[in-house]
Structure formats: C-alpha cells, structure tokens
matplotlib code that plots the C-alpha trace (Angstrom):
import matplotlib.pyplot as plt

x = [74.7, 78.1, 80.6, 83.9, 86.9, 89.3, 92.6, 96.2, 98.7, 96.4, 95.0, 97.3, 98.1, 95.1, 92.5, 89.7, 88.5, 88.4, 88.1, 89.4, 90.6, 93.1, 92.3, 93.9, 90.9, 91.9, 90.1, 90.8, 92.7, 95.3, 95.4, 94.2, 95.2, 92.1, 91.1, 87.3, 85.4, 81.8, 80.0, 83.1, 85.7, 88.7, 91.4, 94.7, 95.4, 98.5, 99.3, 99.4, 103.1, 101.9, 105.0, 102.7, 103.1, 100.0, 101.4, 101.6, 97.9, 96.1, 93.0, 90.8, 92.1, 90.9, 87.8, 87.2, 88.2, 85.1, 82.6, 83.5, 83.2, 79.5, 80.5, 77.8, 79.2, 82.8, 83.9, 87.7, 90.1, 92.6, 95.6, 95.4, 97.0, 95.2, 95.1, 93.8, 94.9, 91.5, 91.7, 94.0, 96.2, 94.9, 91.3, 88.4, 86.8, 84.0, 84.2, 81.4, 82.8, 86.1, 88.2, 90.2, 91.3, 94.4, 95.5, 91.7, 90.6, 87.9, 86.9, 85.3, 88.2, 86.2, 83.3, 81.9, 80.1, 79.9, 79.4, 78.4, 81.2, 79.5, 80.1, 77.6, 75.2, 73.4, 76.6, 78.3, 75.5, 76.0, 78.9, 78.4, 75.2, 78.0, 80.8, 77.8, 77.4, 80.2, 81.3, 84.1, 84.8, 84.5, 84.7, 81.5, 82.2, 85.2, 86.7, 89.3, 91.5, 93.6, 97.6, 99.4, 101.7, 104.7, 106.4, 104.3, 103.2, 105.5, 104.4, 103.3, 101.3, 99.6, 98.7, 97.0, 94.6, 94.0, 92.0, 89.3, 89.4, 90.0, 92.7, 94.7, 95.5, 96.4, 94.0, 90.6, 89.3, 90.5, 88.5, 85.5, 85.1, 85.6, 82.9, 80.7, 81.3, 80.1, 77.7, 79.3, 77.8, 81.7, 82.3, 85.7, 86.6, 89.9, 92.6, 94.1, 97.9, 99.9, 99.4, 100.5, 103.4, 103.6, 100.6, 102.6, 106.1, 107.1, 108.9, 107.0, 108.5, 107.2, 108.6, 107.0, 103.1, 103.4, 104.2, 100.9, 98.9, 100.3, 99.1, 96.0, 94.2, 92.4, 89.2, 89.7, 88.8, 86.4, 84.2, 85.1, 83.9, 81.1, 80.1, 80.4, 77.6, 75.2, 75.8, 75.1, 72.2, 70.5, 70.9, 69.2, 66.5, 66.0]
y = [218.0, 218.2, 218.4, 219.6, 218.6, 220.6, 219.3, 219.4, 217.5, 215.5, 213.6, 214.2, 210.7, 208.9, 206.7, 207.7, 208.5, 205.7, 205.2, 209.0, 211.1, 214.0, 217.1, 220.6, 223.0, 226.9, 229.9, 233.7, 233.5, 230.3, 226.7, 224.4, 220.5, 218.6, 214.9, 213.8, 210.8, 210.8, 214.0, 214.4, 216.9, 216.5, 219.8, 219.4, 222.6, 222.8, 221.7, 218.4, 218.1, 219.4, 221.8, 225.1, 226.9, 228.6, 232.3, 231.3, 229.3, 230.8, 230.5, 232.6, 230.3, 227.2, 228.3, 229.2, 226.1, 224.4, 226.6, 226.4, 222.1, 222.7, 222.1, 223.5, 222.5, 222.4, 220.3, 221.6, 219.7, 221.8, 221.1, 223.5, 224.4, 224.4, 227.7, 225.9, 223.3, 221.3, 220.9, 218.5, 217.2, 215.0, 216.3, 217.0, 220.5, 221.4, 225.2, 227.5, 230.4, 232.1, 235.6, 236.9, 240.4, 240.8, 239.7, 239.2, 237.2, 238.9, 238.2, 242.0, 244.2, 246.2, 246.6, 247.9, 244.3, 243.4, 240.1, 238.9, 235.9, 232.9, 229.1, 226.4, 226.0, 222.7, 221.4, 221.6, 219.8, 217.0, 216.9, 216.4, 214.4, 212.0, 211.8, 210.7, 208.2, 206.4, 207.1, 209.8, 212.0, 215.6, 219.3, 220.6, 224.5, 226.9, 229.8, 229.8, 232.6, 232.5, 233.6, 234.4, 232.2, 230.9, 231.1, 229.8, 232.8, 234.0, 233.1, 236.9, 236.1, 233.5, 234.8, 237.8, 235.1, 232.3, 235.0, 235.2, 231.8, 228.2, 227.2, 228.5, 227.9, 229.6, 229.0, 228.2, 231.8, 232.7, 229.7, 230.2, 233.9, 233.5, 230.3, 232.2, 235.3, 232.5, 231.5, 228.0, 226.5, 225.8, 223.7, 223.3, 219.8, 220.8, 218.1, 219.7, 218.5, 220.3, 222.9, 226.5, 228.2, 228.5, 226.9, 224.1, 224.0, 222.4, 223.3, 223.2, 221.3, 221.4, 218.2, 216.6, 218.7, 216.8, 213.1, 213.5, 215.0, 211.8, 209.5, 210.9, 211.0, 207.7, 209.1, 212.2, 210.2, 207.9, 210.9, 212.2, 209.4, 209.2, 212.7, 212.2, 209.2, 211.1, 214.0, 211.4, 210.1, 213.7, 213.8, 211.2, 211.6, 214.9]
z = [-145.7, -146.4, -143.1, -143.1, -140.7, -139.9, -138.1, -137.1, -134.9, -133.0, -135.9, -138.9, -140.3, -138.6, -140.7, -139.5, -143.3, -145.6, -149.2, -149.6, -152.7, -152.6, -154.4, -154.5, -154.6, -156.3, -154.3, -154.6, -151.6, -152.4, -152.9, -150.5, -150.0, -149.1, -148.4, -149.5, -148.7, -149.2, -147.7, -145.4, -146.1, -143.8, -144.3, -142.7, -141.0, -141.6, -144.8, -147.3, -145.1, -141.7, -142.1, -142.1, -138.9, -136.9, -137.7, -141.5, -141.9, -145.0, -142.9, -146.0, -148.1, -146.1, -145.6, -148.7, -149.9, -147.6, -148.5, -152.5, -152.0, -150.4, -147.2, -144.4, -140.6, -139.6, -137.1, -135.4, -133.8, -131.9, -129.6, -126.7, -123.5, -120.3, -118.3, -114.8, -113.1, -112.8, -116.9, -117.5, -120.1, -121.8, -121.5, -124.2, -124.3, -125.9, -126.5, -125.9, -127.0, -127.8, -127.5, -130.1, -130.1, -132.5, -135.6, -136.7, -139.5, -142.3, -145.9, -145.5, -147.1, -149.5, -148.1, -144.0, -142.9, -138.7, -138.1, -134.8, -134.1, -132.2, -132.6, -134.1, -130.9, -132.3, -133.5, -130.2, -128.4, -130.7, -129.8, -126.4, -126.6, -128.9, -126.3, -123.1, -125.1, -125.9, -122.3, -123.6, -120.6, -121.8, -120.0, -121.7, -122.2, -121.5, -122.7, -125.8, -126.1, -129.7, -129.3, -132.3, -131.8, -132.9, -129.6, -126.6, -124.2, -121.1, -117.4, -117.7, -120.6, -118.8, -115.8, -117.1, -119.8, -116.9, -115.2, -118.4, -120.6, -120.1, -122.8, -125.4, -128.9, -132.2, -134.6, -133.5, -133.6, -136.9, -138.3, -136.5, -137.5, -140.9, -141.1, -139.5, -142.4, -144.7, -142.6, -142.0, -138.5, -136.8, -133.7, -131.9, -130.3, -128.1, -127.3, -124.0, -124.6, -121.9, -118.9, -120.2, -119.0, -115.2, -114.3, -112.6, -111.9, -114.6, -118.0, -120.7, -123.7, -127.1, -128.2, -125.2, -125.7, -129.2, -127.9, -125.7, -128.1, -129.9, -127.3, -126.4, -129.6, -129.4, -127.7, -129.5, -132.9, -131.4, -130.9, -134.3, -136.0, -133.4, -134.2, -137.7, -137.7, -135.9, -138.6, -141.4, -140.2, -139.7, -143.0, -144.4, -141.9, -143.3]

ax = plt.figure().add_subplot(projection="3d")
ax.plot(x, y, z, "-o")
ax.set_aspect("equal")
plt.show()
C-alpha cells in the first residue's frame, strides 16, 4: 500500500523522510511538486517554495497527483485554530469529521455524481491507537470547519462557528472530499497553533501562530513517523 502525506507549515523543511527523490508529476489539472521515499509520498501543500497560499491551492491537482503515483491512504497535517478554550494551542486533534459549505471542491464537472464526504475511519483509529502509544497526548475527535481563507475570520465569524465545530482551517475539507471522489481513505492530524479570533483576549498574530506551529511540531512528527510504521507493517503483513 502506498501512503500519501500531505503537509504545510508545521512540517515543511523537516526530515522526517529519508533517502527521498523529487519529482514533478503532470495531471489534467496542473503540475504537482512531490517528494518520494519508498511507498511514502509526502506533498507539500503549498508548494516546492511553501509560497502558495490556502485561497490559491490547486487541490485537483494535488490529488490527482496522489492517486496517479498509486497512492491509497492520505495522511493530513493541518495547522488549525482552536474555537474553545479547553483545546489548546499546541494540541493534537484527531478529526472525526468536517463542514464545508462554500467554495466546494469536485472532479464531477461534466457529469451529475453525489458522493457522500466522510473521513478514513480505520485510518483515524490508527492514528490514535499510534499516539497511546508513544504517550503523545491527543484530543481524539472534533469538529473541522474549512474557511476560505486568506484573511483569518472576524470575532463575528467566530462566534457564530464555535457554536458547531472544534477548530478551523483552510484546506482540510477540500482535500478530503476530493480523496474521497477517488476513493482515497484520508485522515486529518491537526496541529492546534493558536486560539481563533476572540476566544481569549488576546490579539491574534499571524507571525506569532507560525513561530508555535514552529515549536510545537516535535510530537506532531513523532506520531507521523509513528503512524507511518504501523502503516508499513500492515502492509507486509498483508
């Protein structure tokens, strides 16, 4: 089984793949810049330069580009924002499902085709299963809700979301639907990097959301690699 890896800020630059080759891979949709090592197929979300922002993803493209290398489970990392107050920065949530009601996603233009959207059950419990035991302290399921992004949401914003999912992000959802249009199991693994606007009296600062995300990524790629073991060896036990 081949496993894809989606990520962004959290773990651009780390080494957490090793004796890797670079490739650009040509879809319908776009070229998309991807690192391989092995059976593992690590995508940076936002570009070879990490200088693609959310609003400008070619998300068809990227998954595409998974699904034309083999690949059969995606694994997300996301930075999110915590809509409540017992979720804390620097936090690991383990998504059980998502909302995502704008702006959605499809490879379905030409033809009528409803998919029901749902992440990768089995995946996700590995994931959890994974994280007990190498003691990683995780929040097992919540609520994402996708915002278009660029800007972050107003306190308005915010208030009205709190009251129906966990955290917030701006790509998550797109990914997810589309895997699941080409049947692709997907899992999320969210890195909660800051509280969202107005959920504490504090400003929220960009520059500072990415200097935790940053600093909090150790246990994030510990269970990465963790999770990525335990995918291997179903493999070759299959």
């Amino acid at each position: 089984m081949k496993l894809g890896v989606i990520g962004g800020t959290s773990i651009f630059g780390t080494k957490f793949l090793t004796n890797f080759i670079e490739e650009e891979i040509e879809t319908r949709y776009g070229k998309v810049h991807v690192v391989k090592s092995g059976d593992v197929v690590f995508l940076p979300r936002h570009g070879k330069n990490n200088n693609v922002p959310p609003h400008r993803i070619n998300y068809r493209a990227n998954i595409m580009a998974l699904k034309d290398t083999g690949v059969e489970k995606i694994i997300a990392i996301s930075s999110v924002g915590s809509l409540k107050r017992g979720i804390k920065p620097g936090s690991i949530l383990i998504p059980k499902d998502y909302i995502n009601l704008w702006n959605i996603q499809s490879y379905y233009d030409d033809e009528i085709v409803h998919i029901t959207p749902e992440l990768d059950e089995g995946t996700r419990k590995i994931i959890i299963q994974t994280a007990k035991k190498l003691r990683i302290r995780i929040i097992e399921r919540g609520i994402y809700f996708q915002a278009s992004g660029p800007r972050l949401e107003t306190r308005a914003e915010i208030n009205l979301i709190r009251n129906y999912a966990d955290v917030i992000g701006m790509t998550m959802a797109s990914e997810a639907t589309l895997a699941r249009e080409l049947d692709i199991g997907y899992a999320g693994i969210c890195s909660v990097d800051n509280y969202c606007h107005g959920i504490i009296d504090e400003k929220l600062d960009f520059r500072k959301v990415l200097e935790r995300a940053s600093k909090d990524r150790g246990n994030l790629i510990r269970l990465l690699i963790g999770v990525i073991g335990v995918l291997k060896e179903l493999k070759c036990q299959s």
